[in-house]
Each structure stands twice: as C-alpha cells, then as structure tokens.
N, C-alpha and C positions, 0 to 999 in steps of 0.2 A: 352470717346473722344467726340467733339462738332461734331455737323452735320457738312456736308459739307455747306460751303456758297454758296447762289441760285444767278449762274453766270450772271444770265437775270437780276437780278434786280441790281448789279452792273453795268452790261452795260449802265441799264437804268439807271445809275445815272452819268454815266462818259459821256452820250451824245455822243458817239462815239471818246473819247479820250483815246488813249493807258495810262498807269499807266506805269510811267517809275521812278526807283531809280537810283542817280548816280553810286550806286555802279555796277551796269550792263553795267558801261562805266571804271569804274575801272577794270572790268572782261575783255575786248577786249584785243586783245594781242601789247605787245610794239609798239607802233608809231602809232599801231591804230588810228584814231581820231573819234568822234561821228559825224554824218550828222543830221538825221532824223529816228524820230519813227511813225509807225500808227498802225491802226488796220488790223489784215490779215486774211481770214478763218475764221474758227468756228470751236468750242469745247461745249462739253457740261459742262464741269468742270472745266474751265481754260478761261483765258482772252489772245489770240493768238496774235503776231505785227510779223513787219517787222521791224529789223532796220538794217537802212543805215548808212556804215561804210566808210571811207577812209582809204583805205591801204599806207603806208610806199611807196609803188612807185605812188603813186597817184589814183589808181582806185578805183572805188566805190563796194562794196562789200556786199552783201546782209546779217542779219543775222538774223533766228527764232529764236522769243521771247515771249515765254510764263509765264504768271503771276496768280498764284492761292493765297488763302485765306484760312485763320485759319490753324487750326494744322494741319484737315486734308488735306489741301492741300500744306503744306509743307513737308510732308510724300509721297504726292503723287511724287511731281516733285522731293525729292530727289532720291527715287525710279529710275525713270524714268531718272535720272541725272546719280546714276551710274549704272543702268543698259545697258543704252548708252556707256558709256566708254567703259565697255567690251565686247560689241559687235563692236564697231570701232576699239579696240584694237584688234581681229581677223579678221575683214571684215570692212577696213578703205573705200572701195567701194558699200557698204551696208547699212549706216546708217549715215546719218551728223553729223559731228565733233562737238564732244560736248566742251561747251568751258569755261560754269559754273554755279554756283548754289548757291544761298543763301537766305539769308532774307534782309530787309532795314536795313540800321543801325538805330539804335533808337540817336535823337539827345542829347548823354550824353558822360558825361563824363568819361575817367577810361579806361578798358584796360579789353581782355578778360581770360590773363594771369597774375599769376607776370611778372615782369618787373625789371630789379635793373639799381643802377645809381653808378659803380664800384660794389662794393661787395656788395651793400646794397639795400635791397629792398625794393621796391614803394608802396605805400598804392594806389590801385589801382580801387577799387572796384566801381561799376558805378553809377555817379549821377547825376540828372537836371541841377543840381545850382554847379554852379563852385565854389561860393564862397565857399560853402559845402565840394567840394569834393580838395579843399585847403589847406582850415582847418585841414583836414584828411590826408592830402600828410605830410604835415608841422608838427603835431603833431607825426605823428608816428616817422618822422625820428630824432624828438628831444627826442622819448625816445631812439633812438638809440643811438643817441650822450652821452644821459645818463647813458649808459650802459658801453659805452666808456673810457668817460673821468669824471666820476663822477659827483655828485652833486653841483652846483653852482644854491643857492638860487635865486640871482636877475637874471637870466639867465631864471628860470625857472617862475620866474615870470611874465617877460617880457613875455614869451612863450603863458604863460595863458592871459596874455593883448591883444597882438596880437591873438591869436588864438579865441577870446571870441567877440572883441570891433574893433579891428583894421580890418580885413580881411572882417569881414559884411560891415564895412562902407566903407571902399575902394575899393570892389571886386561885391559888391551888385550892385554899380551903374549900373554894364555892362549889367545886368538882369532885370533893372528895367523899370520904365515907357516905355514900348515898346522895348526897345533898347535890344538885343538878339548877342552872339556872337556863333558862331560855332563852335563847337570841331573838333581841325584836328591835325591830327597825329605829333608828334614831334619828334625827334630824341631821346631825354630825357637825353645825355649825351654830348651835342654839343659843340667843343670847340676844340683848334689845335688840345693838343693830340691823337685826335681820328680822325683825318683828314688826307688824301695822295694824291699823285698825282701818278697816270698810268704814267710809263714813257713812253710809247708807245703812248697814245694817248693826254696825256697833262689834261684829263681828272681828275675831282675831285675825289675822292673816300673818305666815310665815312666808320667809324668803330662802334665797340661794343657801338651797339644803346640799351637803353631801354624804350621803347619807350610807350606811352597813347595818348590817346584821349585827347588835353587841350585844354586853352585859347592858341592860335598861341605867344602871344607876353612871355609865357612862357619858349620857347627855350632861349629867349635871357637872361636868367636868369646868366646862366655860365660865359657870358661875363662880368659880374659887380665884379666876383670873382678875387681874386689875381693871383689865379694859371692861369687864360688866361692872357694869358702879349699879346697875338696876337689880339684875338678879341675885346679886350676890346678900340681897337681904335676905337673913334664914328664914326668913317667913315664906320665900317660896319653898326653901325645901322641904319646911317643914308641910307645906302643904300637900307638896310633892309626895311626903313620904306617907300621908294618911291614905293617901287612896294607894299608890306601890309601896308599900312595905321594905326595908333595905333586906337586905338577902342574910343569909346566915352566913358568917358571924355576925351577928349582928354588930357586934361591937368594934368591927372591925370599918364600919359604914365610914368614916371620918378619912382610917386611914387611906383608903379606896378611895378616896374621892380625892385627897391630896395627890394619890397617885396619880388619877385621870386627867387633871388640871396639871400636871408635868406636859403631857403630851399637847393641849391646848396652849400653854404658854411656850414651850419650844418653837410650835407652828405658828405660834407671831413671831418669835423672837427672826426665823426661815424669810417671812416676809417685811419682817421688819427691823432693815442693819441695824445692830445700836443700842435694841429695846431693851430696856431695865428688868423688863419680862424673865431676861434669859438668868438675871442673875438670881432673881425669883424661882424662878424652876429650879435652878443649882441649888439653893436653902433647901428647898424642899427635897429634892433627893437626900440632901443631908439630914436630912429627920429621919428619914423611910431606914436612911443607910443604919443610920447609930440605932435605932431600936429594931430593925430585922438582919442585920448583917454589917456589923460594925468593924468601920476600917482607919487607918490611920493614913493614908493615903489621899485624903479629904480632907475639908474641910469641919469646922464645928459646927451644927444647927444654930443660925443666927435668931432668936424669936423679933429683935428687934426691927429686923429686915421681913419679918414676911407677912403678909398685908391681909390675911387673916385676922389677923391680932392687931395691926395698926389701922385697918383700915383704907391704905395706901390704893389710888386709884389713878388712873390715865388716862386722858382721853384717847379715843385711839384713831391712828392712820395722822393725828394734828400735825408731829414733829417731821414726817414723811412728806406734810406737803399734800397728803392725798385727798384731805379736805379743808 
C-alpha cells in the first residue's frame, strides 16, 4: 500500500481552499441545496471544511466535511464512514448523522455496471474519448443484431465505415482543439413507453432506465427512431435544446443525433427479428457514410425510406406479439 499523503503540504498547495467534488452535493439529501464551502479545524490526516446547506424549508444547515488522499485515505474515511453508521444506528444522540462517502468521479465515460437498453446489453466499459467509447457502444450492439437477424454484408460494411471513418470525424470534434463535453448520466432508454404520469400528483414518472455516463445529447437518440411516434415531435427537442444548448459544432447537432438513433434502432432491430428498424439504421449509416467517408461498397442514401422526412412510425413490440 502507498504512504499516506503529507496533509501539510496539500494545504500548502491549496492556500487555504477547501477541495470540494460535486459529487458531495449529489450526496445532500433531496431539496438540499449547496451554499458555501471552507476550511474548518485541523486533522493530521485529512483536509476538514464546513459546508453550508439550505434545507427544503429554507434554513441554513451546517455540514462536516472531510477530504483525504491516495488509497490510504480512502480506507481511512471509508472506515470511519461505516463505522459511524452503526454507531448512529444505536446512539443517533452520540455521533453526527453520517450522510456519505465516496471518491470524485473521474471525467469518463461508461457506467460502473452493465446497463441494458430492453433485453440487451450496453458496452459500457469507461473511457476519455467518447468518440471511443461510441464506437464500442455501437459495435457491440451490431454484433448483437447479428446474432439476431443474421448476416447482411452491406449492413455490415457500413457498420465497419462508420465505426472506423465516420464516428472519429464526427464525434472527435467535440474533444478537440479545447472544446471538452461532460459525461452525465442518461436515462439510456428514454422514450413514451417508459414514461407515466402519478395520478396523484400530476407528476412525471420514468421507468426501466439503463443508464451511463454520455455525451447529454445522446438521450435524444430514441427520438429519431420509428417506435417513438411521441417524442419525436421537434418541439421536444427543441425544448430540449433551450435549456442544454447542442455542443460545438454546433452544426453538426443534426448529424449526431442521426448517429445516436443508429445505435437505438440496431437495439431493437437485437430484440426484435424482422424490424424495418434495421433497414432504417442501414439508410442512415448511408448518409453519415457518403458525406463523412464515402464508399462504394454501400449502398446510396435512400431519403425516401427514412422516416425523418416521411414521418414513418411503428407501433412497437405489436408484430412480436409482445403486446
């Protein structure tokens, strides 16, 4: 195991500035809101704050916050994490309510679990580069399709264009000269069918999420598919996009999202032998192909076949029988 890290010479580096991760304002409990951090006390082994909370009826709410380094001091505070709980779990007038514990999230992509999107599971494994961890989303779930509904050469080729040519040059941008997107958590299955309303409260309710770490404009992916006949009115995304902003390129929002709706429509096509989906997805590779990496190898972009522009819509799981 590494030594402990010498807490002095951190202090001395942070100039008397508490180290604070968002994730220790994800930790606050519902309605919580964050205020203010500082430095509190002294530790020999640990970097100690205050933070100030706002509570749900409006008061301000004190909360100890302690921050250690390396392995060893992630053993320590877990330690110290639950062996607090069960000492508040028998003497809740003994010891302050512990409230949580973890590391920073590291800025990546992927998911600390499998995940599925229906029956089928996500390539989820963590990476830098989203284009990267794209590629990997997308190609696994076309061997699933493969697995499915058999062999279709130009399908598969396309597969290899986009996954090799097309995705670096359209996905790279958002990583490159400066420009940096954030990984944040997605639903991974977003779309009516998994949507409800609380009659009681009027209130939204989602369902059977599988959910990662992505690029944000990757939820919208479901929406470009046949089987959402609800979302795919642009007035959500348009709504969508006043409050999150599409990323830079900006101009490039359209073709992204054609991309993303490839890998949503493969993943029915995975669960569902047969689906017109699949040949949907194929058009659309054929777009991405002939204006980012154009091959002869393929086929031609159909506009007539793709349901953007027709409108074309499915009900879904009908012809499976599955409802």
């Amino acid at each position: 195991m590494e030594d402990p890290v010498n807490i002095k010479e951190i202090l001395a580096e942070l100039d008397g500035n508490l180290p604070m991760d968002e994730a220790v304002v994800e930790a606050l409990p519902q309605g919580t809101t964050f205020k203010s951090v500082e430095c509190f006390g002294t530790s020999a082994w640990t970097i100690t704050g205050r933070f100030m909370a706002i509570e749900p009826d409006g008061t301000e709410n004190p909360y100890f916050l302690k921050v250690a380094y390396g392995e060893h001091g992630g053993i320590m505070l877990r330690g110290e994490f639950e062996s607090s709980k069960i000492i508040y779990g028998l003497m809740p007038k003994f010891i302050p309510e512990p409230f949580g514990f973890g590391s920073p999230r590291l800025a990546k992509f992927g998911f600390h679990v499998a995940t599925c999107d229906g029956k089928m599971a996500h390539t989820v494994e963590w990476e830098e580069s989203w284009a990267v961890f794209y590629r990997k989303l997308l190609v696994g779930v076309c061997k699933l399709d493969l697995e499915t509904n058999g062999p279709w050469p130009e399908l598969e080729r396309a597969t290899e264009q986009v996954a090799t040519k097309v995705i670096p040059r359209l996905l790279g941008p958002l990583q490159a000269e400066g420009r940096k997107i954030k990984p944040c958590i997605i639903h991974g299955d977003l779309w009516e069918g998994n949507m409800g309303i609380n009659l009681e409260t009027g209130d939204t309710l989602l369902f059977d999420a599988g959910s990662f770490y992505a690029h944000n404009e990757m939820e919208l992916g479901h929406w470009r598919c046949e089987f959402s006949s609800v979302f795919r009115s642009k007035i959500y995304a348009r709504h969508y996009l006043r409050n999150y902003p599409a990323a830079e390129p900006v101009g490039k929002f359209d073709d992204r999202n054609r991309l993303y709706s490839i890998k949503e429509a493969i993943n029915y096509c995975a669960g569902h032998p047969g689906s017109i989906l699949r040949k949907t997805a194929y058009n659309n590779m054929c777009y991405l192909c002939e204006k980012y990496a154009p091959t002869d190898e393929i086929d031609k972009y159909d506009p007539r076949i793709d349901p953007s522009i027709t409108g074309a819509s499915i009900v879904p799981h009908l012809l499976e029988g599955l409802i």
